[in-house]
N, C-alpha and C positions, 0 to 999 in steps of 0.2 A: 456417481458421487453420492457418498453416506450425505441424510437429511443434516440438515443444521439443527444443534442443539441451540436453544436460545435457553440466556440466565430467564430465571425465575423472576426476574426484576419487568422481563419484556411483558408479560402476561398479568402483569399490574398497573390496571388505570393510572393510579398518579404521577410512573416513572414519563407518562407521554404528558405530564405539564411541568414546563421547568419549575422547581420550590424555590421558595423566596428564604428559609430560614439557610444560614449562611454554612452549617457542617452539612446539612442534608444536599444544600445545592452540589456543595463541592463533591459528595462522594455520589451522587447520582451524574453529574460531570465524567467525574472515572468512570464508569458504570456505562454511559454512553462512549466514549470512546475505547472501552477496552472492547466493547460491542461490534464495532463500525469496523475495529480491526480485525478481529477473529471472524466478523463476517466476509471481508471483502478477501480476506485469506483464505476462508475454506470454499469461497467461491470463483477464488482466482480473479477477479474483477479488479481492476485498478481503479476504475471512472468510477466515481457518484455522483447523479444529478439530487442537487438535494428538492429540487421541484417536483420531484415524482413521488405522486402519495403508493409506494410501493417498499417491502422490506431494505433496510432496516427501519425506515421509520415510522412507517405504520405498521400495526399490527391486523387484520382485519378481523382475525379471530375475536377483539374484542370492540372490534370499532374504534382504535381512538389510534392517532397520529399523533406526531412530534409537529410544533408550530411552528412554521416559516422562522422568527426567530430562536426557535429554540434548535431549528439545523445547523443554523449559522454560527452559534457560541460555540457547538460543537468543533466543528469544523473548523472556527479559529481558532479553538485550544489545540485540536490538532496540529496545526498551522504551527503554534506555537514551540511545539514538542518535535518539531520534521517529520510528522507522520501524515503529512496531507501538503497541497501544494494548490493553488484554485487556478480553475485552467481559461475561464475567462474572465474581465474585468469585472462583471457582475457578480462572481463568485457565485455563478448558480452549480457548473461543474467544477470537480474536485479530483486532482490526481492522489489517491491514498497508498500511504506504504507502510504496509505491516511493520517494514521493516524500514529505521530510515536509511535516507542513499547511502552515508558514510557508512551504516553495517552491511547494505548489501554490499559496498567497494571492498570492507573487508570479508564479506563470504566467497565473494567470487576471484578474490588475490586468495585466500586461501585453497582454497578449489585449487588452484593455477599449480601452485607452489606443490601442495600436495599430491596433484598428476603429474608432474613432471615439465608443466606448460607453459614457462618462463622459457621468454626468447624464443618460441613459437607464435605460428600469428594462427589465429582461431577465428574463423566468421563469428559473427554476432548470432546466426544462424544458428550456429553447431551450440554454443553456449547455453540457448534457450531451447532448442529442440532438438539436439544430437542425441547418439547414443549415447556416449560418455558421461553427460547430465544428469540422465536419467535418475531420479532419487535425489537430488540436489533441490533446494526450495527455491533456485533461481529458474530450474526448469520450465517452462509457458510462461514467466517472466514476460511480460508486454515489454516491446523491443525500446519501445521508447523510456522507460524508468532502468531498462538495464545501460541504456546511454549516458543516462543522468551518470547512476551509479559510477559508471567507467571513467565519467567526467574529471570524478571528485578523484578517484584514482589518478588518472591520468594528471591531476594538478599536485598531487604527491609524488610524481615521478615512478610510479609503482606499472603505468600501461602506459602503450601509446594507439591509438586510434588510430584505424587504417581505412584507405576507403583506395576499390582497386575493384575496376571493371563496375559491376551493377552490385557489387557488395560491400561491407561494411565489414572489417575485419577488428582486432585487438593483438596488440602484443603486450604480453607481460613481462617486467620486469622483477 
């Protein structure tokens, strides 16, 4: 995997204290969550703990971290946008999605449509790690956000979830 390029904003002491004036907060806001996404994209990672003084939110190279609060704003403005989801009550960890579920339900119905794989049942398996995948951004897909995704489908009447023997299948509609 090519290194991560980090914005120019990462390698700037002040982007790691949240600002108090009200246009800077908001656009260093974006700034951190377009971050959080292109990072946990290019490193395939769903999970973030935000307790962990480790990339994205610290930097070491210049010594200075994002503050306990200042992971958190993040994180619920993601919350806010469906690109994050917090996976315990304490909101320490964080399910992130580059993409939110309703665009994955629509990447992976078109996927479908477009190979011919309506009214076929597909493992869960094949979809995230098949041949056929390959080259598709659902590909290594962590199986559990592709569930979500299929959820949201499946309540569109677009899939139906299948489970048979030790697997976990999909049929498209």
């Amino acid at each position: 995997m090519a290194d991560y390029q980090w914005p120019w904003e990462y390698n700037f002491p002040p982007f790691f204290t949240v600002q108090s004036h009200g246009n800077t907060k908001e656009q260093q806001l974006s700034t951190w969550k377009s971050l959080i996404l292109d990072y946990q994209k290019h490193t395939k990672q769903v999970v973030l703990n935000i307790n962990e003084d480790c990339a994205p939110f610290a930097n070491d190279a210049i010594s200075r971290k994002l503050p306990p609060e200042g992971r958190l704003w993040v994180m619920e403005a993601l919350e806010k946008s469906a690109n994050a989801s917090p996976i315990d009550k304490r909101k320490q960890q964080w399910e992130i999605y580059w993409h939110t579920l309703d665009e994955w339900s629509t990447l992976l119905h078109s996927w479908a449509v477009a190979n011919g794989m309506t009214n076929t049942v597909c493992t869960l398996y094949e979809l995230v790690a098949g041949d056929h995948t390959i080259g598709e951004e659902f590909h290594g897909l962590e199986q559990a956000v592709l569930k979500k995704a299929l959820k949201v489908l499946e309540s569109r009447g677009k899939c139906e979830l299948i489970a048979f023997d030790d697997n976990e299948g999909v049929k498209f509609y």
